[in-house]
C-alpha positions, -999 to +999 in steps of 0.1 A: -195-096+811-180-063+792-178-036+812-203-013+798-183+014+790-167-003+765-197-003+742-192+038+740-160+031+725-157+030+687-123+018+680-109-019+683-074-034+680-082-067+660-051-102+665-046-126+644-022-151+649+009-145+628+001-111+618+003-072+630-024-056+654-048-038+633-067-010+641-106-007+632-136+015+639-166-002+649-179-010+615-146-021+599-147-046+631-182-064+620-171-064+587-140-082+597-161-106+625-185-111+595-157-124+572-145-148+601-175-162+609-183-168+571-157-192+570-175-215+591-197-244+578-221-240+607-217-210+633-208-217+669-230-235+696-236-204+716-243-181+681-268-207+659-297-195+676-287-160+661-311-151+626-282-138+603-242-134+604-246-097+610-263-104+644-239-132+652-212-105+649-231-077+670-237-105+698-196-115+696-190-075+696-213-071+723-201-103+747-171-116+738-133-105+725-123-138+713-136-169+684-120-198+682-113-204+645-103-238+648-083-253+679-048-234+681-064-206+662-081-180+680-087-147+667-091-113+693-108-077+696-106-050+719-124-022+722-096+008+726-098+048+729-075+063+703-066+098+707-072+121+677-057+150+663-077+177+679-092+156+710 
């Protein structure tokens, strides 16, 4: 279980094999989940109960910081404080 202090944080470094870290806000981060779990012909076991994509994403936001895309492909977020001009 994520600690809950990590759902006060806005920011998220996102992996994907074979490519630079990328840096999102929270939004940017669903968007992206969103696009991932598009791809799939049905979702995940533990997300088909959920009503829409969006709330798929908010529950893998919420719980999780990985999704297997398909087996040796595993895509990762983690929620990170980034310091700001000013902060």
């Amino acid at each position: 279980m994520p600690d809950p202090l990590i759902r006060e944080l806005d920011d998220y470094v996102v992996l994907v094999p074979g490519e630079s870290e990328r840096f999102l806000n929270k939004e940017e981060t669903l968007l992206w989940l969103e696009s991932w779990l598009n791809n799939f012909d049905s979702l995940p076991l533990d997300l088909e109960d959920k009503s829409s994509i969006q709330e798929a994403a908010q529950h893998l936001l919420d719980t999780a910081c990985d999704l297997e895309i398909k087996p040796g492909f595993t895509v990762q977020w983690y929620a990170v404080r980034l310091e700001r001009p000013g902060q």
